[in-house]
KEROTOR-403595 format. One record per residue (C-alpha): y, z negated, x. Coordinates in steps of 0.1 Angstrom, whole numbers. Layout:
// KEROTOR-403595
     y     z     x
     Y     Z     X
...
END
This chain:
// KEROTOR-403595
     y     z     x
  1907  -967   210
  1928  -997   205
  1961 -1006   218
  1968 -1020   249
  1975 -1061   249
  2009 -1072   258
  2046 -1053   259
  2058 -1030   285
  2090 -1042   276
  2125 -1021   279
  2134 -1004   309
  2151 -1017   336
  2152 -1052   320
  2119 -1058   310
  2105 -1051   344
  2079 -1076   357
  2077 -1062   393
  2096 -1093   409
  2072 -1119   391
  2040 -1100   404
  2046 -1097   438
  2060 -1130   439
  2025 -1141   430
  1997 -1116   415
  1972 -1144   408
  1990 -1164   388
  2012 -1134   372
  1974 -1118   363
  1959 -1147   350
  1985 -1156   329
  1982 -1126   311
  1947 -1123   309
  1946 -1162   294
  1974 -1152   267
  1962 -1121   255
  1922 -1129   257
  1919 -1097   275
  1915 -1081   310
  1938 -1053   307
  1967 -1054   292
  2000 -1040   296
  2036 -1052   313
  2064 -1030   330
  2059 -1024   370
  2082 -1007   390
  2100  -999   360
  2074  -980   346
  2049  -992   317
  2017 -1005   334
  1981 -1009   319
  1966 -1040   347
  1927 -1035   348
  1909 -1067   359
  1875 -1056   346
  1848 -1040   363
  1846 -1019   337
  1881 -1002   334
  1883 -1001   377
  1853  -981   377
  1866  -957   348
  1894  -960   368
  1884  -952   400
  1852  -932   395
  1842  -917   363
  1880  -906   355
  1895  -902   383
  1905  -871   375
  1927  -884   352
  1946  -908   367
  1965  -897   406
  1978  -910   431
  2019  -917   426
  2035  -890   456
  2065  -912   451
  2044  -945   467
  2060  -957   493
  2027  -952   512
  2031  -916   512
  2068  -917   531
  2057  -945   553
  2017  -927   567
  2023  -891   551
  1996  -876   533
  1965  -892   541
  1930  -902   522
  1949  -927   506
  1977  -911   492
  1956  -875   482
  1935  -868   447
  1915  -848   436
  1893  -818   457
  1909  -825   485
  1908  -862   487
  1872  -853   488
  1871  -831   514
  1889  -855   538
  1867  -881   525
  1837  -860   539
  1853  -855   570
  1862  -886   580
  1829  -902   569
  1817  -884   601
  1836  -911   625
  1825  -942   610
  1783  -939   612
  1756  -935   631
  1766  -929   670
  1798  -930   662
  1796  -968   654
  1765  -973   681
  1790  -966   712
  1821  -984   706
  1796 -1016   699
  1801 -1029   736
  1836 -1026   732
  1836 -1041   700
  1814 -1076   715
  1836 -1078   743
  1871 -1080   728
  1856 -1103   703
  1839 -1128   731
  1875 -1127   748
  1896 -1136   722
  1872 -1164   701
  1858 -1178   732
  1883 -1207   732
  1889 -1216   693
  1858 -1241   695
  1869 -1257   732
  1905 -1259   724
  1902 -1292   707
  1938 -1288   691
  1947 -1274   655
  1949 -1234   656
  1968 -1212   634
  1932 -1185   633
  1948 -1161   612
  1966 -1151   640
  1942 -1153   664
  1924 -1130   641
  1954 -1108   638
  1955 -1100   676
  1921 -1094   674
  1921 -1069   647
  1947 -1053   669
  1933 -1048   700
  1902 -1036   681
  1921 -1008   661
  1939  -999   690
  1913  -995   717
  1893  -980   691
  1913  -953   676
  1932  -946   703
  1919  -957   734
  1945  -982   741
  1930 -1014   754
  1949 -1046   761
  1935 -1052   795
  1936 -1020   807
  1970 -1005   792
  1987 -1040   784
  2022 -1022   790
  2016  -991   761
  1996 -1018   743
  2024 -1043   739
  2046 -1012   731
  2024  -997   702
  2017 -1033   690
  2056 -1041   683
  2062 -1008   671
  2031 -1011   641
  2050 -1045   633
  2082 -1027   628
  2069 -1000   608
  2050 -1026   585
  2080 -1041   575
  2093 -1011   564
  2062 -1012   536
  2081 -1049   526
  2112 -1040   525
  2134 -1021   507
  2135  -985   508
  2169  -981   519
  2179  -966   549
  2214  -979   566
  2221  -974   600
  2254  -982   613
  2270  -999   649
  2248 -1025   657
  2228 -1029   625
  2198 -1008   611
  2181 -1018   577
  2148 -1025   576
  2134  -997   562
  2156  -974   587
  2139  -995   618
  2106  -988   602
  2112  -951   605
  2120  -947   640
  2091  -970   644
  2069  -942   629
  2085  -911   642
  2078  -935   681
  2043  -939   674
  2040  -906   659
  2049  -891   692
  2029  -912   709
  1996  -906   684
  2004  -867   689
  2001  -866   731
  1973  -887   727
  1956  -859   705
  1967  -829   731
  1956  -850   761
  1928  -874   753
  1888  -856   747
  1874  -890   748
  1863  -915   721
  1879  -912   682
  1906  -896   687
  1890  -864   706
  1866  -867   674
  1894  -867   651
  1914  -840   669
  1882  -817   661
  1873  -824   627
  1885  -792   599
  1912  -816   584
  1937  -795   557
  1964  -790   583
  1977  -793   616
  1995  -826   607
  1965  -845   595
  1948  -860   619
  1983  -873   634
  1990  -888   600
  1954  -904   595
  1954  -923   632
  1990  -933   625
  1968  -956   594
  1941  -962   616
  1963  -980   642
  1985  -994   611
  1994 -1035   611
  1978 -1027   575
  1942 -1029   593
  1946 -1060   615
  1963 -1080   586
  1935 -1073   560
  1907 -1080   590
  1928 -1112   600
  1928 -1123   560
  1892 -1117   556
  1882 -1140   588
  1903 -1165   574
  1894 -1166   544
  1854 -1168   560
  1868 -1196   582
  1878 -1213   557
  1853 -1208   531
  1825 -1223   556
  1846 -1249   572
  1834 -1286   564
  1806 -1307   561
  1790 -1295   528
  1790 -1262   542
  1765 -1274   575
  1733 -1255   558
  1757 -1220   549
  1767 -1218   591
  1736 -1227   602
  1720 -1197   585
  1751 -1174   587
  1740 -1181   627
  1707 -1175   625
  1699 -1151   595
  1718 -1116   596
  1713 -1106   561
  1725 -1142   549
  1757 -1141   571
  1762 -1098   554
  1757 -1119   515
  1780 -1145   528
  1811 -1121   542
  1803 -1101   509
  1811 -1133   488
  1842 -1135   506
  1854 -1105   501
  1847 -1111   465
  1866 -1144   462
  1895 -1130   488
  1901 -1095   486
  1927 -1090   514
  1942 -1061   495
  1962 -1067   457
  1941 -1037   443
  1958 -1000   439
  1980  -976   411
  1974  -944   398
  1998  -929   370
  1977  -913   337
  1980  -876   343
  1974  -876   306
  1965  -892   273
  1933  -912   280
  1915  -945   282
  1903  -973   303
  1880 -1002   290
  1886  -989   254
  1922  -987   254
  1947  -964   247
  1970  -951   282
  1994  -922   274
  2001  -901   301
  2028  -911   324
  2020  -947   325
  2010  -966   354
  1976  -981   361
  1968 -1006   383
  1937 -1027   389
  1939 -1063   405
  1909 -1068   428
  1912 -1103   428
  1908 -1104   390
  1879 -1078   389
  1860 -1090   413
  1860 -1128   391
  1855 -1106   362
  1827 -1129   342
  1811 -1104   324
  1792 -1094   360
  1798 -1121   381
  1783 -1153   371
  1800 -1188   381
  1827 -1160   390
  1850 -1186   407
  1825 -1202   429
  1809 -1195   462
  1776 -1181   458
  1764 -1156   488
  1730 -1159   471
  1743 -1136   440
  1744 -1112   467
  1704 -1113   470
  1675 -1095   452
  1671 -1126   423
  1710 -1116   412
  1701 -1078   414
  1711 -1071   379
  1747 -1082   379
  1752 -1065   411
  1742 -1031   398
  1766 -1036   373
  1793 -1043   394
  1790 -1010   418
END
């Protein structure tokens, strides 16, 4: 095993966590450009931190040693949604996994489809009539909102727009409390951010659990009858669901979509996005590629092992950058560029290394 590239630096003062989240492209590719490598090593969060930007380490990563490497229970995830599929490891991760896969397939996904057309129809009918510059990523927003919303908890704008105006500010304010500091001050007519956030969630908590005593219908009566670990658990998985984490990621992935076809040169790519479904699933699949609307995810090394043939001793951090592993060249050819067509059966090979 070699060492990892780069320095984690000394604590405290050779953290790198402002310069990252100030910009994760640039911090990334720097990195990868200086030490000819795509992992290397840099403090995060004040703790030494091997970034994977190769398919290769995220799927040890990720799949093949997962065991290895766990979720932090000090993220700030787990205080702001509880424990939830994203926050668990191991066996039981699994098991909620296998629960929950139950709610997304088959008739599940069949009888929310009229529901799903018509808020769509409503709130795109006008972008191509208005004739006037639009911001779309919010128009997207509001419609990844009133999809989540109706959808996992039966609140729909037209029907409830009181609740839903209620819920909708309240997931704003306990977002904010994901980019803020974790600091809570409340005093006479000031509350940090982080303190709003969590009287946002304990709000919308309350209102998640009477929906789960009192409503048989839809997702949540499914939800409120699957074998989840405990009595808090479905609670804690709609308060995700309904999260401003979901609209902003659907919102970043239709802009990016927008933008991506937008233009004359891209006349031939809309016309058979329109007319040929498998081209327009290759298409949002490149996207995604290019424009992951997430930064990736950490794990700390639960011991001494290895990603991508280098050393990580236990207690370091790991975290893979989706953006840089999904332009990793070694499976993506023309990595940078806009190809739906490697999506097809002629780029078969490269895909199958990639999954």
């Amino acid at each position: 095993m070699s060492k990892l590239p780069g320095n984690a630096g000394a604590p405290l003062l050779g953290d790198k966590s402002l310069e990252f989240y100030r910009d994760p492209v640039s911090f990334y590719r720097q990195r990868v450009e200086k030490h000819r490598s795509r992992v290397f090593q840099c403090r995060l969060l004040n703790r030494p931190t091997a970034f994977i930007c190769s398919v290769r380490g995220m799927r040890e990563l990720l799949c093949e040693k997962s065991n290895l490497f766990l979720k932090d229970p000090t993220d700030l995830m787990t205080n702001m949604y509880g424990d939830t599929i994203i926050t668990t490891n191991g066996e039981e991760a699994c098991l909620l996994r296998l629960s929950l896969t139950s709610l997304f397939t088959g008739s599940c996904l069949e009888s929310s489809s009229d529901y799903i057309t018509s808020v769509c129809v409503r709130c795109l009918k006008d972008l191509s009539l208005s004739g006037q510059p639009e911001c779309v990523y919010s128009v997207f927003k509001r419609l990844g909102t009133e999809l989540v919303l109706g959808l996992f908890l039966n609140v729909r704008a037209e029907e409830q727009p009181e609740q839903f105006q209620e819920i909708m500010q309240l997931c704003t304010q306990h977002w904010h409390g994901l980019i803020s500091a974790p600091v809570s001050v409340k005093v006479p007519l000031w509350s940090s951010g982080f303190s709003t956030a969590l009287d946002a969630r304990d709000k919308l908590m309350d209102i998640i659990k009477d929906k789960l005593e009192n409503d048989t219908q839809g997702f949540v009566g499914s939800l409120g009858s699957l074998p989840l670990p405990d009595s808090n658990s479905a609670s804690q998985h709609l308060l995700l669901f309904i999260s401003a984490l979901i609209p902003k990621a659907v919102a970043s992935v239709l802009t990016s979509f927008t933008l991506a076809l937008s233009g004359k040169e891209q006349e031939e790519t809309r016309r058979r996005a329109r007319e040929e479904p498998d081209y327009l699933h290759r298409v949002l699949l490149e996207v995604q590629r290019l424009w992951p609307p997430f930064i990736g995810g950490r794990r700390i090394a639960d011991q001494d092992s290895n990603l991508a043939g280098f050393h990580v001793p236990k207690g370091h951090g790991a975290i893979y950058i989706s953006h840089g592993v999904h332009r990793d060249p070694e499976v993506f050819e023309q990595p940078n560029d806009f190809v739906p067509e490697r999506w097809s059966g002629s780029w078969k090979p490269m895909i199958d290394l990639a999954c």
